[in-house]
C-alpha positions in Angstrom: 0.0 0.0 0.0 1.5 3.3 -0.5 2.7 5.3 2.1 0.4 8.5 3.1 1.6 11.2 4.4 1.4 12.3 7.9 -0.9 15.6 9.2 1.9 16.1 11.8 4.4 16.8 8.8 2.8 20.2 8.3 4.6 22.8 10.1 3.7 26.6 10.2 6.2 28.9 10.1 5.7 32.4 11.8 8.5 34.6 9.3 9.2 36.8 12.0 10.2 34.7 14.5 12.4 32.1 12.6 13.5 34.3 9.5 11.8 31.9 7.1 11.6 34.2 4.5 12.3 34.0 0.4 14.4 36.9 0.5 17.1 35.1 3.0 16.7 31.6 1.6 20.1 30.5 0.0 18.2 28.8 -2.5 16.6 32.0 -4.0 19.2 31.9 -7.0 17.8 28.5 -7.8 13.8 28.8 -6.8 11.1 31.3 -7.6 12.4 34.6 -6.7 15.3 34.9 -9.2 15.4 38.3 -10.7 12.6 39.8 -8.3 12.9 43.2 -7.1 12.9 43.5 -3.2 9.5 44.4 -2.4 8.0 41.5 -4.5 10.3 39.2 -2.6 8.5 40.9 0.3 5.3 40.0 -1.2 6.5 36.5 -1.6 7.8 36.3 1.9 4.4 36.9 2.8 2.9 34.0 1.0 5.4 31.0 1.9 4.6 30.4 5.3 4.6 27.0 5.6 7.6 24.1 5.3 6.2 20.5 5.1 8.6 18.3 6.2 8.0 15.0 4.2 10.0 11.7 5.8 12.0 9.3 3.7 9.4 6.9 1.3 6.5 9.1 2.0 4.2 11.1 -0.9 4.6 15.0 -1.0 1.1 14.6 -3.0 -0.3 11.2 -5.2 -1.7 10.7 -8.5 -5.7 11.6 -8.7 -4.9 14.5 -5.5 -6.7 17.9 -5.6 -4.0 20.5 -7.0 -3.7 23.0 -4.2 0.2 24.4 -4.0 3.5 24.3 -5.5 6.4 23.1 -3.6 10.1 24.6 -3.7 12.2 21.3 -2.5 14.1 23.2 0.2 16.4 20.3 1.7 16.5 16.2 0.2 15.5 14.7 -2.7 12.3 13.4 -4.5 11.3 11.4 -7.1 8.1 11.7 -9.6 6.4 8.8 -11.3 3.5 7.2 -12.3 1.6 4.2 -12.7 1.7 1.8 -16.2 -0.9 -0.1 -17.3 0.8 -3.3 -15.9 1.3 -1.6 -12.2 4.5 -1.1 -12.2 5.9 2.2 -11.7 7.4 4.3 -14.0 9.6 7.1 -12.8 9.4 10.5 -14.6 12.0 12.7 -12.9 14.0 13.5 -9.7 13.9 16.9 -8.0 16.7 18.3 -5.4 16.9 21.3 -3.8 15.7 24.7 -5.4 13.3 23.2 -7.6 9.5 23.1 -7.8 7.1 20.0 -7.5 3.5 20.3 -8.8 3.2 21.9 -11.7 1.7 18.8 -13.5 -1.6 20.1 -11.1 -2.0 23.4 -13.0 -3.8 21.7 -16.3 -6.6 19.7 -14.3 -6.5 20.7 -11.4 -5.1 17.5 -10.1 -2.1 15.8 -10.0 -1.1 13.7 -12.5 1.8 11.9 -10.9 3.1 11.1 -7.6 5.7 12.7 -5.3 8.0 10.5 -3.2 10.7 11.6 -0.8 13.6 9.7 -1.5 15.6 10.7 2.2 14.3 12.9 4.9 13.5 16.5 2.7 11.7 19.6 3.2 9.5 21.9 1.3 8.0 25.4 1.1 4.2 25.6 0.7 3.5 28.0 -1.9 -0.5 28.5 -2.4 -1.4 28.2 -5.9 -4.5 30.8 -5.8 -2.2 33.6 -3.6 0.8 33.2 -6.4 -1.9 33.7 -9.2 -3.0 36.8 -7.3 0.2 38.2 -7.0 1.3 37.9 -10.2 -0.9 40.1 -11.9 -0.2 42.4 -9.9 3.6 42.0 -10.5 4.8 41.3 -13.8 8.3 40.1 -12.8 6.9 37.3 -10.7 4.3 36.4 -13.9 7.7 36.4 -16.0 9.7 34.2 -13.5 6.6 31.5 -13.4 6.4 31.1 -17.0 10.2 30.7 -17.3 10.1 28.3 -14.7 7.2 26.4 -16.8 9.1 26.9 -19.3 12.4 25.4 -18.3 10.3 22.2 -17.0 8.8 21.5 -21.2 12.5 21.5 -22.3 13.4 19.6 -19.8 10.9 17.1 -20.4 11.9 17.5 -24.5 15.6 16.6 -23.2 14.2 13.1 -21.3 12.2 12.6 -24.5 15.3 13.0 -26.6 17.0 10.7 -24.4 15.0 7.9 -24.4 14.3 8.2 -28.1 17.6 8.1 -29.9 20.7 7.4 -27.6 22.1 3.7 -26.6 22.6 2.8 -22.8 25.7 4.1 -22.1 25.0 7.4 -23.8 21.3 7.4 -21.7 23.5 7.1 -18.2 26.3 9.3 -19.5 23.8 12.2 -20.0 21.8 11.3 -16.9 25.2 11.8 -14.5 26.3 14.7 -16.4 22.8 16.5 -15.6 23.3 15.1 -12.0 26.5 16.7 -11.4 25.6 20.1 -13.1 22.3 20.3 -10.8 24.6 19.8 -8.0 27.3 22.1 -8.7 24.9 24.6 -9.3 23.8 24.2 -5.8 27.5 24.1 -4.3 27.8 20.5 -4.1 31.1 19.1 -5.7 31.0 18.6 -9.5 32.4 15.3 -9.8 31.6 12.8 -6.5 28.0 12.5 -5.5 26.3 10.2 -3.6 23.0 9.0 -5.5 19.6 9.2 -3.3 17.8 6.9 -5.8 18.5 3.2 -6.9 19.6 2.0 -10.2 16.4 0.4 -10.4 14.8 3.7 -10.1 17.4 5.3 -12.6 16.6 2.0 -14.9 13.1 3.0 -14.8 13.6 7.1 -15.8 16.3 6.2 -18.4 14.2 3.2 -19.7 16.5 0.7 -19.2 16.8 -2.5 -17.1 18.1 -3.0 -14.2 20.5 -5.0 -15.5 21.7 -2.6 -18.0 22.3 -0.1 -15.8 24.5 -2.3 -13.3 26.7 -3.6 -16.2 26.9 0.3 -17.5 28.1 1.7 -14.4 30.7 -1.8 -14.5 31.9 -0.4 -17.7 32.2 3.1 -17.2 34.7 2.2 -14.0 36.6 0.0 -15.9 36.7 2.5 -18.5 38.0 5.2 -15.9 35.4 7.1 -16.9 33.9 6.8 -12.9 34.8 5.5 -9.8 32.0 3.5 -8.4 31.6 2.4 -4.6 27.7 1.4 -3.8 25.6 5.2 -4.5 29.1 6.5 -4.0 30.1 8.0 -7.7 33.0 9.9 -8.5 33.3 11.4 -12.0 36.7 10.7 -13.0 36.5 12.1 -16.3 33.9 14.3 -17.5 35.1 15.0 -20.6 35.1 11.4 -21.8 31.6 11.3 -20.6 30.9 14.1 -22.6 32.4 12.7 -25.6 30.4 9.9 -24.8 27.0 11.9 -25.1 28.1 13.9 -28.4 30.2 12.2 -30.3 29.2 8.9 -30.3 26.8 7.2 -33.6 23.4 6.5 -32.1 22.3 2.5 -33.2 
């Protein structure tokens, strides 16, 4: 049965006392603010004023769920998926910190996939109907939402891309070289990472087998391309995996 997520994990935040605010949140280069002047930050601040703390393996939100809020993934890591016609899960992203979970709501009003916490995590609460309210009455926040739509379609154009015309090792290649960028960006080191979800789970994004991706990872260490220990990866050579990704003859 899937795991539902607690009431307690709700926890309201009063900004003044705690300085939970958008404007000191060292994820505001990554997240929603980026580019906002200071008094619609202020605005904003006044909006976000709940985390929800979701527990490892728990949903943030399920599949069928009434479409209430976006969430800015403040601390951890989730994944999104959904259900195939045979049950089994198919997983259609992973989301760290700085990002936003929900937008699949915004067409029906509903969820279209599910949200699971993949460690311990964190998220801001950010009320659909109050964001819509405030951006039209502020044009850079308006701007910064459809850029932030916007970057999600390519994104999804790049997976599509992925799956369509590359072979295995290019499919993993990519993947890690997305991984490590992601995390750079967030000052996390740009070459050793420790992977939250299983290669099962990465199988299932990439659309390979399990088994495919095991011997993949085998042959990119022998390779000395990375250095593999468990979720331990180091990228040893990020231009070779590079190469991999662009130069190499799709079959």
């Amino acid at each position: 049965m899937p795991i539902m997520a607690s009431m307690h994990s709700y926890t309201p935040i009063k900004l003044e006392a705690f300085k939970v605010a958008c404007s000191s949140c060292n994820l505001r280069e990554l997240c929603l603010p980026v580019g906002l002047s200071q008094p619609d930050i202020e605005q904003l601040d006044s909006m976000v004023s709940v985390r929800r703390t979701v527990a490892r393996g728990e949903m943030l939100f399920r599949t069928g769920d009434a479409f209430q809020s976006l969430y800015a993934v403040r601390t951890g890591f989730f994944k999104t998926c959904v259900s195939s016609e045979d049950g089994r899960d198919q997983v259609t992203g992973f989301q760290m910190a700085g990002e936003l979970l929900g937008l699949d709501g915004i067409s029906n009003d509903r969820h279209s996939c599910d949200a699971v916490a993949l460690e311990d995590s964190q998220v801001c609460v950010i009320p659909y109907t109050q964001l819509e309210e405030l951006s039209r009455d502020f044009g850079d926040l308006q701007r910064q939402f459809h850029k932030i739509m916007s970057r999600e379609i390519v994104r999804d154009h790049g997976v599509m891309l992925l799956l369509g015309s590359m072979r295995a090792e290019e499919r993993l290649a990519a993947f890690l070289l997305n991984l490590t960028q992601r995390l750079q960006a967030r000052g996390f080191s740009g070459s050793a990472l420790i992977l939250r979800m299983t290669r099962e789970e990465i199988g299932s994004y990439l659309g390979l087998k399990l088994e495919t991706v095991s011997r993949t990872f085998s042959k990119f260490q022998e390779e000395g391309l990375l250095e593999v220990k468990q979720r331990q990866i180091k990228v040893l050579d990020p231009e070779g995996l590079r190469k991999l990704v662009n130069g190499t003859p799709s079959c």
